[in-house]
N, C-alpha and C positions, 0 to 999 in steps of 0.2 A: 504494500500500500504506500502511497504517495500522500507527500502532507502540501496542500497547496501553499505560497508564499505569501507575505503580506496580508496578515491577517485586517480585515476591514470591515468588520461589524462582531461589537460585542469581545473584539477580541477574536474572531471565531477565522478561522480559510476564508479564503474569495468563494472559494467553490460553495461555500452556506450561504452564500450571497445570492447566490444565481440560485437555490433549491428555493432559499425564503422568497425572494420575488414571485417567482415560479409560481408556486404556493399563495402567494399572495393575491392573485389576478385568477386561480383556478377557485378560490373561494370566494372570492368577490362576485365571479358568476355564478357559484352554488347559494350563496345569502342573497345575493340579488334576487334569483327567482325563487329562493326560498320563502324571502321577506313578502312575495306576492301570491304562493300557491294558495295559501286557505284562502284568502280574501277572494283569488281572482275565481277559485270554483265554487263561493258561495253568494257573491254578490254577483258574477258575468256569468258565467254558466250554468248560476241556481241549484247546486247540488247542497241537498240536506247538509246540517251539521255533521252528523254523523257519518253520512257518504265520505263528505270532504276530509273529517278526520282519520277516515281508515283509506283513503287513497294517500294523504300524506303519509299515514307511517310506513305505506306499503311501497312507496316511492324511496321515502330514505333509508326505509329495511333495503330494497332491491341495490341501490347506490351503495350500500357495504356488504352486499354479497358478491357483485360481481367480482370484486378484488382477489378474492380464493378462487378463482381460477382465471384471475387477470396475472396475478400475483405467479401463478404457477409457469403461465405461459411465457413469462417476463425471465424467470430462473432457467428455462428448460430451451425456449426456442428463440424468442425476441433480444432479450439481453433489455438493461432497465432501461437503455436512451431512447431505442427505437420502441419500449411500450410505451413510455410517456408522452415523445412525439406522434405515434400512432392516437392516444386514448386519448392527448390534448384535442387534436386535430377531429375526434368524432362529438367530442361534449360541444365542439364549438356550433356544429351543424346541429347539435340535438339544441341548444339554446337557441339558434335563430329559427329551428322548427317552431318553439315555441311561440313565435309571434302570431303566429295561423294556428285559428283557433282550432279547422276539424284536425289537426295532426298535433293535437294536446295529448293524448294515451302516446301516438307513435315518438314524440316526441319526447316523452320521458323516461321510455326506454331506452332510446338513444343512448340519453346524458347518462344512466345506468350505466349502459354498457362504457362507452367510454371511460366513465369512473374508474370501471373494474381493470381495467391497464394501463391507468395513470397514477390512482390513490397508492396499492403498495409499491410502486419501481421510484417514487420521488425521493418519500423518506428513508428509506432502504438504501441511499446513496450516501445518507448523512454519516453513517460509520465508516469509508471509505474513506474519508477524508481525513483521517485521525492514526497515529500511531497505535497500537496497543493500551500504552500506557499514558495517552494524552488524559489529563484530567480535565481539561474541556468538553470532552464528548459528552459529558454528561450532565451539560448546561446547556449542549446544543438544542435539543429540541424543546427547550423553553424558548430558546432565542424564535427557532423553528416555526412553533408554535403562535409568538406574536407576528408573524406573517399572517395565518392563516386569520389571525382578527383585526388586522389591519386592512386585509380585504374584506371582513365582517363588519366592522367601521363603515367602512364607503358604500358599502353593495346597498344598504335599507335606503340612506342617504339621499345617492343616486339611483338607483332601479325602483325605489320606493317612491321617492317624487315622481317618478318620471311615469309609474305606474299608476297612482294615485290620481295626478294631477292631470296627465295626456293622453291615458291611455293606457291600459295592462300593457298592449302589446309592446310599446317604446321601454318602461320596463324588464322585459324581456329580451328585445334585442340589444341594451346596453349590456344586458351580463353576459351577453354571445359575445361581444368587443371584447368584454373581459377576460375572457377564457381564449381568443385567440392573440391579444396581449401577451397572455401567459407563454404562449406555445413558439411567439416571437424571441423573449428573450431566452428561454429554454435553449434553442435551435443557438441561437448569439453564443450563448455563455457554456454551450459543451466545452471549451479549449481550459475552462477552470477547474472542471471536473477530472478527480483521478481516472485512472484507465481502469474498465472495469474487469471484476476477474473472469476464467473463462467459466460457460457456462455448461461443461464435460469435464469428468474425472481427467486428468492427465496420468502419468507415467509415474509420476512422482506424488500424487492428489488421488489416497485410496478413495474407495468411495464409503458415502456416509451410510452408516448401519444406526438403524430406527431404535436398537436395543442402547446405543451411546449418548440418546440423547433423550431416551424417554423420561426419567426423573422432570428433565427441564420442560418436555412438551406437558405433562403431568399437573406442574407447576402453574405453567402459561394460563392450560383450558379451565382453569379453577381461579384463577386471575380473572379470564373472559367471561366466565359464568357470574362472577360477582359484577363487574362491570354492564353485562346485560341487564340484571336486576336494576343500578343505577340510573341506567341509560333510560329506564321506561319510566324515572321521573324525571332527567335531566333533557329528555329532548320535548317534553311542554312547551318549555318556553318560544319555540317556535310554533306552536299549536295551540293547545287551549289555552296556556298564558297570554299568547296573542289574543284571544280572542277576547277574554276578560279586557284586556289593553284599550280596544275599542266597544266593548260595549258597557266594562262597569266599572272606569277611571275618569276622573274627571281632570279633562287635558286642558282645559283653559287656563290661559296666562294672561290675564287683561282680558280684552278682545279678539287673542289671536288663543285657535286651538294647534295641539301640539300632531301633526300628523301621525298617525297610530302605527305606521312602518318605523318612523325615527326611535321608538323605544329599542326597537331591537339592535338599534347603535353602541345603545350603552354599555352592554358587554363586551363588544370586542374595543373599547374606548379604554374600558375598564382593562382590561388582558393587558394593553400597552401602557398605558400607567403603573398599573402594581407589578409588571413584570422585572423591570431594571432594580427597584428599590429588593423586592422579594427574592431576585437572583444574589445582590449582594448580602443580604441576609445570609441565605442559605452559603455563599462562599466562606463568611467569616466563621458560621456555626463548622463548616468540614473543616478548614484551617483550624480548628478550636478541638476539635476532635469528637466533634456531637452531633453530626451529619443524622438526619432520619432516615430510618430505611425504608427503603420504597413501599411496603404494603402498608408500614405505621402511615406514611404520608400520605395515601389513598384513599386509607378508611380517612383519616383524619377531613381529608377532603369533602366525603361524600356524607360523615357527619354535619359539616359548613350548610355545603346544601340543603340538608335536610333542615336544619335553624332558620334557611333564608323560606322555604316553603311555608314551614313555621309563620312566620312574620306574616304573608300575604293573608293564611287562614283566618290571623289575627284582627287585622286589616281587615277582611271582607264580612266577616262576622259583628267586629264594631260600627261598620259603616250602615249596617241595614239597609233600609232599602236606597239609600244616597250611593253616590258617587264614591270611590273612594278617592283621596288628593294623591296626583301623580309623582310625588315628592315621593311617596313609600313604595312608590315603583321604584322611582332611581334607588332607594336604600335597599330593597331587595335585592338590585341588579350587582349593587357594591358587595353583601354578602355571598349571594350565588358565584360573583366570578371569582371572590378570593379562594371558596370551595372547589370552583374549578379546574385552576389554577393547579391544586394541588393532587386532583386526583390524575386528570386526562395525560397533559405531559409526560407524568411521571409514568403512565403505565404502556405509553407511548415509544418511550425512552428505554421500558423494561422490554419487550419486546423486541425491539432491533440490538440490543446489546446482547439480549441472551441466544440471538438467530445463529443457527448453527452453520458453517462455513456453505457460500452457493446456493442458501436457503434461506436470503434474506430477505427477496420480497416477497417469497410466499409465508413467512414467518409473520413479518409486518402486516400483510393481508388477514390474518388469522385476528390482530389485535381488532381491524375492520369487521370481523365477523361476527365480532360481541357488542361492535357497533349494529348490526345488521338484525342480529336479532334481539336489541334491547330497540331499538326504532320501532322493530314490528310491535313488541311487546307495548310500547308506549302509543303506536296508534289503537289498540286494541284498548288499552286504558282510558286515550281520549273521547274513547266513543263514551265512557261514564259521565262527559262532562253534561249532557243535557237531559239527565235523567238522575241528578246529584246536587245535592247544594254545594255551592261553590267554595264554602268554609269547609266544607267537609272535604270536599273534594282534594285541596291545598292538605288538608291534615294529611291524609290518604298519601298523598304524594312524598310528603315528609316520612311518615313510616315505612315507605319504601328503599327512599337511601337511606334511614337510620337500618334497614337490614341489609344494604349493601356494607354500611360500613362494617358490623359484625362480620359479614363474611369475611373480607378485607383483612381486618384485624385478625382475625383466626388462619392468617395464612401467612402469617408473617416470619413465622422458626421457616417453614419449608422454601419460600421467597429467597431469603437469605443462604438457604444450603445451596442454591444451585447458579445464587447470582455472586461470579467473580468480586466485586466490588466486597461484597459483605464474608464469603466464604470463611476468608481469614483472622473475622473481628469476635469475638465474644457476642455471645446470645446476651 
């Protein structure tokens, strides 16, 4: 492995430069038309609540399935540069499908598919760029990571005005810019990227036996399964938390109201703000020699979460039948992202470090998997929301990550057995 030169963000290679950007413009067109799918199938194309919310989770379950076998074809036949430019280059045509209304089903498929040979071969690149023993690596995908909400930042912003105000469909073709953005400087910035390994046993490269690495895959799928559970209350927020957003906050600021896409600003705002302060945190805690371990850091996360759900049920219960003030949205959005913060990265980061050699975007793809079926799980959830009170509902949501984070917690001896960083430190 090669370590690129002149490190220029974060401290971090050129080559995290060119993956975050990357990254940055391929989520900006996923929250783009995220920030408008319920709205645009329940207000333009009239589909039930409940329609709309089990097409959303079955849209972003599908967008973290394809990856396990984008992910495989990436290890086995593609190699990561030519998945990513291939899966960029199909999400761009499945976004500007979107602009036409009857190829709304064809079209989501699309971005689906293209997901599934983009999502695991990007991040799958970020250990590649590191020595063995770089102690960076393991900030990188926080760094990483506020790409992906710096394009969640802008996407509600712009595709959300633009959708709101002009038109769904203008909306949607800005996030198709977005994602073909993305697939511009990708193509530019391969010369920063190491050279990737091959992707055949060589001469000297036995090949990998499933019995050397089961302990760690063991470990992984019990990571994913806890995560799933998470995920079917952390991915509301694009869903029925939306939907409360616009039907029971009260967004007026004087005379101007606040456009009901712009709240979902506030956590990828929030990601880039507490990321620098929270990174150097965590550098002087490992310098100190009190570093958390990754599943302690998890639960710890998805307990956060669970307090900020907390807070809304709070909120929507004292409000009765009023409005509630959108100020305890921003305050929820501040507790949710510092919880998230702490779980996603980190499990993110667990996964590509633990990938076994030639297996690392379909390793990384697997993390996508527990994204996939904790989406489905949470569309399947959000159908509760119009046949539930809504305090209830929030509790409901809270006790879900308060059992993510148990699980979490409860896998923290076996986490540390198999992940290098910890192997060596006292229980």
């Amino acid at each position: 492995m090669t370590t690129a030169p002149e490190p220029t963000w974060f401290g971090q290679p050129r080559g995290l430069t060119v993956l975050f950007l990357t990254n940055m413009w391929e989520q900006f067109s996923y929250y783009g038309m995220r920030a408008l799918l319920v709205y645009y199938m329940t207000k333009e194309l009239l589909l039930t609540q409940g329609h709309s919310s089990f097409v959303y989770g079955a849209y972003t379950a599908c967008a973290y399935f394809t990856p396990i076998v984008g992910g495989v074809i990436a290890d086995r036949l593609l190699g990561k540069r030519r998945a990513v430019i291939l899966g960029a280059t199909i999400m761009a045509i499945g976004h500007f499908m979107m602009a036409f209304e009857p190829l709304f089903y064809a079209a989501l498929a699309t971005i689906a598919i293209g997901n599934g040979l983009f999502l695991p071969s990007l991040p799958s690149q970020i250990n590649d760029l590191y020595t063995a023993g770089d102690a960076r690596r393991g900030w990188a995908y926080n760094v990483y990571y506020v790409g992906i909400n710096i394009g969640g930042f802008l996407a509600p912003l712009i595709c959300g005005t633009l959708g709101e105000l002009y038109g769904w469909h203008y909306g949607f073709g800005a996030a198709g810019v977005g994602m073909f953005a993305g697939l511009i400087i990708y193509v530019w910035g391969q010369r920063y990227l190491p050279p990737e390994p091959p992707r055949a046993p060589t001469a000297d490269m036995p090949p990998m036996r499933w019995a050397d690495h089961k302990g760690t895959f063991m470990v992984l799928a019990a990571v994913a399964l806890s995560v799933t559970v998470f995920r079917g209350a952390y991915e509301q927020v694009g869903n029925t938390v939306a939907l409360w957003a616009d039907t029971g906050l009260d967004r007026a600021i004087g005379g101007w109201t606040i456009p009901m896409t712009w709240f979902q600003s506030l956590n990828p705002l929030l990601v880039m703000l507490m990321t620098p302060p929270l990174l150097a945190y965590w550098r002087r805690r490992a310098d100190a020699g009190h570093d958390m371990a990754p599943a302690r850091r998890m639960a710890l996360g998805a307990l956060v979460v669970a307090g900020a759900y907390l807070l809304l049920a709070a909120v929507e219960w004292g409000s009765g039948e009023a409005k509630a003030p959108w100020f305890w949205f921003a305050i929820f959005f501040a507790i949710f992202t510092f919880g998230e913060l702490l779980i996603l990265p980190t499990g993110l980061g667990l996964f590509a470090r633990l990938a076994p050699p030639r297996l690392g975007a379909t390793t990384v793809a697997a993390w996508y998997l527990a994204i996939f079926s904790g989406s489905l799980s949470a569309g399947l959830v959000g159908m509760l929301w119009s046949h539930t009170g809504h305090a209830a509902f929030f509790a409901l949501l809270s006790g879900i990550a308060v059992a993510a984070a148990l699980l979490l917690r409860s896998l923290d001896r076996a986490v540390r057995r198999v992940d290098p960083t910890w192997v060596a430190k006292a229980d």
